[in-house]
N, CA, C and O atoms as a printed pandas DataFrame, in Angstrom:
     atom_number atom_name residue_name chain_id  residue_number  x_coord  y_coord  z_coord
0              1         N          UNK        A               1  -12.184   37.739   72.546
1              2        CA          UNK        A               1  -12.791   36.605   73.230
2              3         C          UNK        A               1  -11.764   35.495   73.340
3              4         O          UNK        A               1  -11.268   34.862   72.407
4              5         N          UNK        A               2  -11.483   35.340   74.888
5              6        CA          UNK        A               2  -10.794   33.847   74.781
6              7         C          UNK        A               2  -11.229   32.813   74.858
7              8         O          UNK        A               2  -11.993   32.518   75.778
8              9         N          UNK        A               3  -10.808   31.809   73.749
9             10        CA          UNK        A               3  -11.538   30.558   74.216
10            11         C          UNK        A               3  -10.949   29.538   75.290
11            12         O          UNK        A               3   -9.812   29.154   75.019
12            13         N          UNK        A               4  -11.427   29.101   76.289
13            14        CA          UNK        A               4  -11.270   28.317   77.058
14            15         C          UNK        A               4  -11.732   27.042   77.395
15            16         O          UNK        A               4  -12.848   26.957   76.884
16            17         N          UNK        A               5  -11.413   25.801   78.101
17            18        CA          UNK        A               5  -11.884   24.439   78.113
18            19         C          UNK        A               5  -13.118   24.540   78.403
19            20         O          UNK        A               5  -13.946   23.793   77.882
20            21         N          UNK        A               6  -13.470   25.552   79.349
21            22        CA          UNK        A               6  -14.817   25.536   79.501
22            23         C          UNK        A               6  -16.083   25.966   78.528
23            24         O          UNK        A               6  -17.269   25.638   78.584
24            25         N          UNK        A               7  -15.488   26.685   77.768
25            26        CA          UNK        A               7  -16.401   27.372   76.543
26            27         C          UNK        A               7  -16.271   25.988   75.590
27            28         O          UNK        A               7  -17.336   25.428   75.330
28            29         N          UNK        A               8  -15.544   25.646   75.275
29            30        CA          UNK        A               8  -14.953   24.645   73.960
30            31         C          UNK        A               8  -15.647   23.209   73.986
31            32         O          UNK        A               8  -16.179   22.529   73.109
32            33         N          UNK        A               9  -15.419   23.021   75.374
33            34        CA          UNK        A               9  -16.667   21.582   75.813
34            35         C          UNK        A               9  -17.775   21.901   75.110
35            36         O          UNK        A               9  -18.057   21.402   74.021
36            37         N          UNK        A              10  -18.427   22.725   75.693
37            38        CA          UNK        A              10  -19.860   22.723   74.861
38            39         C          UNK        A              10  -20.353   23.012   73.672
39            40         O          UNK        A              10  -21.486   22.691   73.313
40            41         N          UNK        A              11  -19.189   23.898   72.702
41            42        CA          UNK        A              11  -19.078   24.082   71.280
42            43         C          UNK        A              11  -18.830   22.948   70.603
43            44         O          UNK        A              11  -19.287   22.877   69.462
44            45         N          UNK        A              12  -17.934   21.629   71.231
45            46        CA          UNK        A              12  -17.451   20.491   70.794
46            47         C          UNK        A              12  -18.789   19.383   70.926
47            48         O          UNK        A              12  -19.037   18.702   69.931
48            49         N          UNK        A              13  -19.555   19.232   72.042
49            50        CA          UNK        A              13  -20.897   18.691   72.545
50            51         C          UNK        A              13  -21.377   18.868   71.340
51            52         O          UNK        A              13  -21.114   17.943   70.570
52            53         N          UNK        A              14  -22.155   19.970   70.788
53            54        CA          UNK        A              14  -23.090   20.503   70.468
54            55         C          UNK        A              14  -22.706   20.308   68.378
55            56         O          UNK        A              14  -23.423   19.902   67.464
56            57         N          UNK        A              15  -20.977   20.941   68.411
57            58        CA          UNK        A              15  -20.598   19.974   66.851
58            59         C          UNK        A              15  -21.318   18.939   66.637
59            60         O          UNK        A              15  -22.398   18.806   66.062
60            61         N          UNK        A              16  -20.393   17.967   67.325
61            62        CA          UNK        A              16  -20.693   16.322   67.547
62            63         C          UNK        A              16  -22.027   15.874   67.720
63            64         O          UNK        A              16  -22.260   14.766   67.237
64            65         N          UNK        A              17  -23.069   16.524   68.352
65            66        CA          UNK        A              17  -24.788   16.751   68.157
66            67         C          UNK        A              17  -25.495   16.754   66.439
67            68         O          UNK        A              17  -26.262   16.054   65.779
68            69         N          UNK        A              18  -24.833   17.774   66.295
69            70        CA          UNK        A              18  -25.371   18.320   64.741
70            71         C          UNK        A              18  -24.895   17.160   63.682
71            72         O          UNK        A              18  -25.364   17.090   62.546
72            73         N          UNK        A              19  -23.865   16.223   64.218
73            74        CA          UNK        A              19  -23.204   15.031   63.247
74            75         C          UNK        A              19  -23.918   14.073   63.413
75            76         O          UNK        A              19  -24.184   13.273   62.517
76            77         N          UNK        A              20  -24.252   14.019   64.340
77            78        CA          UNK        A              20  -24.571   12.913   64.477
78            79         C          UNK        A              20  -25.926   12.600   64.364
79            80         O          UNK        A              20  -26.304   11.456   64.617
80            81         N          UNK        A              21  -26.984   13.788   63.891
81            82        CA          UNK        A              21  -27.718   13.797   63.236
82            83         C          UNK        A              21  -27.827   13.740   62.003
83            84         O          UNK        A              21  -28.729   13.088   61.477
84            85         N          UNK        A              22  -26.942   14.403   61.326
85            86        CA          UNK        A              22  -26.996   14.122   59.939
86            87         C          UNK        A              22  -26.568   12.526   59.661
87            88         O          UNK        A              22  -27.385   11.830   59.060
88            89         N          UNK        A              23  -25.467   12.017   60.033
89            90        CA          UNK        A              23  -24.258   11.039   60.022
90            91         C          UNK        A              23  -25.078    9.834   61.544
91            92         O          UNK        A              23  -24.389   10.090   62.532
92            93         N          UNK        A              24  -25.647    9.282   61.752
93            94        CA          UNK        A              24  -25.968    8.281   62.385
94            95         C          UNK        A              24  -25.026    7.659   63.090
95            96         O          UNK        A              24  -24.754    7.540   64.285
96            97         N          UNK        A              25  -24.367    7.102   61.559
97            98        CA          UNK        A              25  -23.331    5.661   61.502
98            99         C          UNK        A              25  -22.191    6.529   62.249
99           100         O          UNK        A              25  -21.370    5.676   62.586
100          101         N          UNK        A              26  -21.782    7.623   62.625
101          102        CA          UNK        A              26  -20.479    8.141   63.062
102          103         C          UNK        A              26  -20.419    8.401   64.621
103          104         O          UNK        A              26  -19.437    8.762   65.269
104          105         N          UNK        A              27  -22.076    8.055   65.206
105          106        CA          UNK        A              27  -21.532    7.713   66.324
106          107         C          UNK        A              27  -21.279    7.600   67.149
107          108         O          UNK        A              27  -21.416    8.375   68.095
108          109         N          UNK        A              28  -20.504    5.939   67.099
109          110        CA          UNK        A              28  -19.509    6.048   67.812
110          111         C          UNK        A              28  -17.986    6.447   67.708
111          112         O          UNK        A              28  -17.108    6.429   68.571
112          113         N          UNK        A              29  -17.957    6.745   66.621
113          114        CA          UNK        A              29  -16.587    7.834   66.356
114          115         C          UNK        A              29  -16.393    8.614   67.368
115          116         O          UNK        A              29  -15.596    8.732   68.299
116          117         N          UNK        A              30  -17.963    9.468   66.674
117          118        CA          UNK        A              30  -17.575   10.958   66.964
118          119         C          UNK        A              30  -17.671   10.734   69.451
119          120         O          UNK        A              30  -16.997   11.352   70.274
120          121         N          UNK        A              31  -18.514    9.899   69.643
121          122        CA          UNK        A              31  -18.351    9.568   71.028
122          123         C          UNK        A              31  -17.022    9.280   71.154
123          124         O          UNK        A              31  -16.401   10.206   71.677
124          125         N          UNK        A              32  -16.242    8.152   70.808
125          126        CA          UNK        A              32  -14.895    8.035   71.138
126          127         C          UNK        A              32  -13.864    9.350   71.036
127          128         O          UNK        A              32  -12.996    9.639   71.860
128          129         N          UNK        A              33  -14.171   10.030   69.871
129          130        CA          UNK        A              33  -13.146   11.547   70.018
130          131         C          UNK        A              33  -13.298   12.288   70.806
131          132         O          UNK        A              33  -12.314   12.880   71.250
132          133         N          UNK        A              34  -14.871   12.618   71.409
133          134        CA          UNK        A              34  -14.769   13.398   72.488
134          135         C          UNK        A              34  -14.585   13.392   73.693
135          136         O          UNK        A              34  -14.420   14.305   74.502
136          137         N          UNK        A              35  -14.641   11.596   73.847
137          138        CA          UNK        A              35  -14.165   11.430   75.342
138          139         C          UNK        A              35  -12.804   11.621   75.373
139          140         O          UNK        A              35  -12.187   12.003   76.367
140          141         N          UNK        A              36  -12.264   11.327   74.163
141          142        CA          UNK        A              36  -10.792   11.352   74.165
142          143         C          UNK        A              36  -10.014   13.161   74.180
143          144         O          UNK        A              36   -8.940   13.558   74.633
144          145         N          UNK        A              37  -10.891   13.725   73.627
145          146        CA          UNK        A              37  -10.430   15.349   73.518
146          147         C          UNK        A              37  -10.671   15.489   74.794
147          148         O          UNK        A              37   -9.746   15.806   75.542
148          149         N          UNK        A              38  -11.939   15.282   75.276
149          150        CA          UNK        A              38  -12.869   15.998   76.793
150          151         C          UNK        A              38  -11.088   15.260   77.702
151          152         O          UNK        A              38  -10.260   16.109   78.033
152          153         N          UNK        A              39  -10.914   14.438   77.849
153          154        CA          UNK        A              39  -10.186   14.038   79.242
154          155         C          UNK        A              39   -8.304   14.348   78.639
155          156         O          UNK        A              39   -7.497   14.449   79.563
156          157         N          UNK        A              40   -7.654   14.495   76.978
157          158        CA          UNK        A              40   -7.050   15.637   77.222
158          159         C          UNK        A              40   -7.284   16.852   78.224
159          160         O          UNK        A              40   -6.762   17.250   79.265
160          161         N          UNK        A              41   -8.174   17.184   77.516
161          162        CA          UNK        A              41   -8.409   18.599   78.348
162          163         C          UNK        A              41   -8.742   18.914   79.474
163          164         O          UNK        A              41   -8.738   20.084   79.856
164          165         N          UNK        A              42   -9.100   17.880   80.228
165          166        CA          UNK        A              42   -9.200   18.123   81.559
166          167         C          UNK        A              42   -7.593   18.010   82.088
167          168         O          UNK        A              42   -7.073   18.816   82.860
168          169         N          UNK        A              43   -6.903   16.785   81.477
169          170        CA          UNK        A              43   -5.442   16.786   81.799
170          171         C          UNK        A              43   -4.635   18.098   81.838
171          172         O          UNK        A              43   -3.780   18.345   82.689
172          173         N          UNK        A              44   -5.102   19.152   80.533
173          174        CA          UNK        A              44   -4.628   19.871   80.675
174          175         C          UNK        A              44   -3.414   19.719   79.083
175          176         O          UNK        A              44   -2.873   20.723   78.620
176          177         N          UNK        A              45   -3.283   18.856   78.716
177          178        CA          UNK        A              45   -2.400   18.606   77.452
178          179         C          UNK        A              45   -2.981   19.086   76.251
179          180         O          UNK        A              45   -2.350   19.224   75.203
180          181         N          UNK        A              46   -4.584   19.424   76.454
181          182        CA          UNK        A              46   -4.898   20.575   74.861
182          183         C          UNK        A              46   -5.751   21.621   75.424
183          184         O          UNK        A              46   -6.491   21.781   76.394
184          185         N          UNK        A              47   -5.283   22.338   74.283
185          186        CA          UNK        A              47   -6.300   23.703   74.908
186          187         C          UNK        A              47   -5.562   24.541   76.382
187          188         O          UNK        A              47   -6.146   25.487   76.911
């Protein structure tokens, strides 16, 4: 199985879901990392 940007978005969504249920206070962390991973990766610089 390869993983790809398109698979990984929604494994990363769905992390960051499960945190932020347990973890409240995180966020806006965990929002700021994924906009920041999500638009790497659309760039193309991860993954």
């Amino acid at each position: 199985m390869t993983i790809t940007i398109a698979s990984l978005t929604p494994l990363v969504a769905i992390l960051f879901g499960i945190l932020i249920l347990i973890f409240p206070r995180l966020l806006n962390y965990l929002i700021a990392l994924y906009l920041i991973l999500s638009g790497l990766m659309g760039l193309g610089l991860v993954g």
